[in-house]
N, C-alpha and C positions, 0 to 999 in steps of 0.2 A: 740411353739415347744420346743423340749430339748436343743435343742440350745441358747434359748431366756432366758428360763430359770436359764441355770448356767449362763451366763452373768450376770442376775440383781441377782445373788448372790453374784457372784465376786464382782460388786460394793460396793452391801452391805457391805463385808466383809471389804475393803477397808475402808468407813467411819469409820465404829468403831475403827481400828487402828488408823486411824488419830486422832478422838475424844478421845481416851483413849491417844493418846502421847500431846496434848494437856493441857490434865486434869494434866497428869503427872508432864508436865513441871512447870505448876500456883504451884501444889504441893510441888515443889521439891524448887523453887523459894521462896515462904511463908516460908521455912523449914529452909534456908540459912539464909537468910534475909540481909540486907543492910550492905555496906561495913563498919565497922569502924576503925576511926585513932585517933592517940594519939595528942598532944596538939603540937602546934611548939618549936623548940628549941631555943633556944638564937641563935641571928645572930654570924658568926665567924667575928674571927679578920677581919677589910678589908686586901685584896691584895696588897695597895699602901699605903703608908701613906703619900703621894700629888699626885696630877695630877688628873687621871682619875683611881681608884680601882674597886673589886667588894667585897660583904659579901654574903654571903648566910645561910639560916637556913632550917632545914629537920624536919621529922616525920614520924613517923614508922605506919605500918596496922597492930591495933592490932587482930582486928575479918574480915577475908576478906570477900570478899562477891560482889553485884554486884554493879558497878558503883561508883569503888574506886576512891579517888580525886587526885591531885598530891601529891606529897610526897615534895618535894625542891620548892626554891625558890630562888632567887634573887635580889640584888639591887645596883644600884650604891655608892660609899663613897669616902672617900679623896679627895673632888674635890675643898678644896685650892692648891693652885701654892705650885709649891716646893724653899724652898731657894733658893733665888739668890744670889751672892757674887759681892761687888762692884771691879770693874773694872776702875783702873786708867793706865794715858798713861805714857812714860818714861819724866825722869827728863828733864827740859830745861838746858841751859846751864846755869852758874854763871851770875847774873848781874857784870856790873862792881862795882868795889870797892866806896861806899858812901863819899870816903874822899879821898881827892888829896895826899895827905900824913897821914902818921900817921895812927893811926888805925882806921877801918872802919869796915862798914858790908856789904856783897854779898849776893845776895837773887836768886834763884831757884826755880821754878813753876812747877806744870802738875795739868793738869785736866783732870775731872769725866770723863772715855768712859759711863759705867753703871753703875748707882745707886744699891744698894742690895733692895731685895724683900723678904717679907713673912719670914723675922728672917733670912735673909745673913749675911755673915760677912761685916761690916760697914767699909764704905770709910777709908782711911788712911788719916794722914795728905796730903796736896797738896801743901803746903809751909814749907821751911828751907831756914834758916839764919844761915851765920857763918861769924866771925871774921877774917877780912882782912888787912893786913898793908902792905902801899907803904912807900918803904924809901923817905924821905927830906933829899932833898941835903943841908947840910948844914943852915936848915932855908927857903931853897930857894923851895917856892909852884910852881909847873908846872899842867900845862894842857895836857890834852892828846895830844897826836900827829893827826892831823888835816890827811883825806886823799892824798895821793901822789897826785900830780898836772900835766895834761895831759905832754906828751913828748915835748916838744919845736924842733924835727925834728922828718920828718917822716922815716929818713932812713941814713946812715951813721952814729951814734951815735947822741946822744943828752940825753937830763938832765932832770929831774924830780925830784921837791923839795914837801919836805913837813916841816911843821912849827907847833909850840906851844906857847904857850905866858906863864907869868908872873901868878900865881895867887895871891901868896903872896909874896912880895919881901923880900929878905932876909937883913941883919943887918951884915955888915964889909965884905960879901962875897961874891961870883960870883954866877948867876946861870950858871950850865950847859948850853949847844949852846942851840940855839932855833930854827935851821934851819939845815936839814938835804939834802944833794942832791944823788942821783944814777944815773947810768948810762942808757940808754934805745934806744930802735931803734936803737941798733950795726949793723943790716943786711944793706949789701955793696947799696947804692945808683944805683937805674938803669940809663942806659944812654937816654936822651932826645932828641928827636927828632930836627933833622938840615934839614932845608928846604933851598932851595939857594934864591938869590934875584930876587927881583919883573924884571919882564920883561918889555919891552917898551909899552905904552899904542896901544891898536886897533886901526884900522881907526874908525872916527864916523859910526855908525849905521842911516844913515838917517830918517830907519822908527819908531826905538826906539828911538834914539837918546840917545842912551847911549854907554861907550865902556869902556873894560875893559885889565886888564893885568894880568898874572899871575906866578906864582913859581913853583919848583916843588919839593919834597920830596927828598930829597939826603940821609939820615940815619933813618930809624922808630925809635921808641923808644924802651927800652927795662927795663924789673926788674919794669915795674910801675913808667917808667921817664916820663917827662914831655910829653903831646899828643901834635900832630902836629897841627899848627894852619892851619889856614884855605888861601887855594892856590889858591883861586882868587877872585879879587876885579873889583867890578865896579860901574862906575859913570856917572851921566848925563853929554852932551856934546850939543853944538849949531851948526847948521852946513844950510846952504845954498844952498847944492847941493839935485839935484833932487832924488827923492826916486823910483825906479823903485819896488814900492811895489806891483805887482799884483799878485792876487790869481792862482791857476792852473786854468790849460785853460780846457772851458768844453769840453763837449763830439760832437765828428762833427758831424753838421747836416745831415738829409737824400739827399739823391743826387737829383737832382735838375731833374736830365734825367737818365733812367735806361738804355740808350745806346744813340751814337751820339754824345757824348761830352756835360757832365755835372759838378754841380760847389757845394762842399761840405763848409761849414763857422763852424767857430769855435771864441768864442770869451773869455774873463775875463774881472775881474773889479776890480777897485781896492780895498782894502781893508776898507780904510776911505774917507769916499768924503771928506774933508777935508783936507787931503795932497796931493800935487799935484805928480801924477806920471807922468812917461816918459815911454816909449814903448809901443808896439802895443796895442790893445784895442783889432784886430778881424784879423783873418788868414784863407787862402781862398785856398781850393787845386781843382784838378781836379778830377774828379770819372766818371764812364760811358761811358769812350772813345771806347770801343768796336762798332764798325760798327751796323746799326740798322738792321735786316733781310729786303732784297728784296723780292717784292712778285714775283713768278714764275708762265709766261703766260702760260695757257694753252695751251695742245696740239694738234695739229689740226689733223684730222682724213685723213686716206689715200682718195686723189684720185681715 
C-alpha cells in the first residue's frame, strides 16, 4: 500500500544519514590525527628542603588532537629530617671547693636532654670549673661542719650541736672552736597527765581467781604531755571459798498438767566440772492450777 511504501523509504533515508555521519567522523578523525606533546621539563625546586616536600615537571600540547596524555607530574623530595639542635638541661649547683683551705677548684655539671640531628647545632660544653679559695685560719686546716645533731628535748627549749675536726694542725696557734651549739624545741612543754593512787585490792574472784584495783584520771594531758598510764591492774589470788559459778538458768520446761495443778523445772550447771559450786542445780514452780472442766449430765426429758 502507500502507506508501506513511504515507510520503507523513510528507513532508507535514515540509514544513509547515519552511514554518511559515520564515514564522516573516521574522515575527520584520520584528518586530525593523534594528539601531540612536547618533551618534559626539568623538575622544580622541591617545596621543602627536609621533611616531607613535593617537585613537579610539565609539558605543553604542541599539535592537539585525540587522546592527549597528562601534561604534569609529581614527586616526592626532601625526605631527610630537618636539623635538630642539641638541648641541654640547666647548670647544677657548685661542687664544693676541692681544698680545705687555700685555693681550690668547684666544678658544675648538666647534661644532654637531645642530641643534634641531620647538621643541628652541636652540644655545648656540660662541664665548668673555676677557682675557689677558703681562707686558713692561721695555718689552722678545718673540716666542714658535720650536720646539726637531733634536739636533746622535745619541748621547752633544748640544744642542738654540730662539730668539725682538725685537718691540718696549725704551728704556734689556735684553731677556731670546733663545736658549735643552737637553741631548738623553744615551744612551751604541755602538761601531763595525773592520775590518783591505786585503790584497795577486790575481793578474790573465786571462779577466776584473780582480783584487781584501780585509779582514776584526775588531769588529761595537754600540748603533747605525757599519756596517761594505765588505770587498772590485776592479779592472781588463792582463795577457799566456794564459787557459786553457775550459768543462766534454762528455759522451764512444758507443764507437767494443762489444768488441775501442774509442775514446770528449770535447771543450770556449772561452768567447769571441776570447781566445785554451791547453789541450786534445778527450780521447780507451779503451772496449770486452773480447775479441770466437769462434764455436764445430760438432760432428762419432760414427764
Amino acid at each position: 500500500s502507500e502507506s508501506t511504501e513511504t515507510k520503507m523509504s523513510f528507513l532508507s533515508c535514515c540509514s544513509l544519514l547515519l552511514l554518511f555521519g559515520c564515514v564522516h567522523g573516521a574522515l575527520r578523525e584520520e584528518s586530525v590525527g593523534a594528539c601531540t606533546v612536547s618533551n618534559w621539563s626539568l623538575w622544580s625546586p622541591c617545596s621543602a628542603t627536609c621533611g616531607n616536600g613535593k617537585q613537579t615537571r610539565t609539558r605543553s600540547v604542541v599539535k592537539p588532537g585525540f587522546n592527549c596524555p597528562t601534561t604534569s607530574e609529581e614527586q616526592p623530595c626532601g625526605m631527610m629530617g630537618c636539623p635538630t639542635d642539641c638541648i641541654v638541661a640547666p647548670w647544677s649547683s657548685y661542687s664544693p671547693c676541692s681544698s680545705p683551705c687555700g685555693k681550690g677548684t668547684k666544678v658544675r655539671t648538666r647534661h644532654i636532654v637531645q642530641y643534634s640531628r641531620f647538621g643541628g647545632k652541636p652540644c655545648p660544653e656540660t662541664e665548668q670549673n673555676t677557682v675557689c679559695n677558703v681562707p686558713c685560719h692561721g695555718g689552722c686546716v678545718l673540716s666542714p661542719w658535720a650536720e646539726w645533731s637531733e634536739c636533746d628535748a622535745t619541748c621547752g627549749g633544748g640544744t642542738s650541736k654540730r662539730t668539725r675536726v682538725v685537718v691540718v694542725k696549725p704551728t704556734g696557734m689556735t684553731c677556731p672552736p670546733l663545736e658549735e651549739e643552737e637553741k631548738c624545741n623553744t615551744n612551751p612543754c604541755g602538761g601531763g597527765c595525773v592520775v590518783s593512787d591505786w585503790g584497795a585490792w577486790s575481793t578474790c574472784n573465786p571462779c577466776k581467781l584473780t582480783q584487781e584495783r584501780t585509779r582514776t584520771i584526775a588531769v588529761q594531758p595537754t600540748n603533747g604531755g605525757v599519756p596517761c598510764p594505765a588505770t587498772v591492774m590485776t592479779r592472781k589470788c588463792m582463795t577457799a571459798a566456794s564459787c557459786d559459778c553457775m550459768l543462766s538458768w534454762s528455759m522451764w520446761s512444758p507443764c507437767t498438767k494443762s489444768c488441775g495443778g501442774g509442775q514446770q523445772e528449770r535447771t543450770r550447771k556449772p561452768k567447769s566440772p571441776k570447781v566445785h559450786c554451791s547453789g541450786q542445780r534445778a527450780q521447780f514452780q507451779k503451772c496449770g492450777t486452773q480447775p479441770c472442766p466437769t462434764a455436764t449430765p445430760p438432760l432428762r426429758g419432760k414427764q
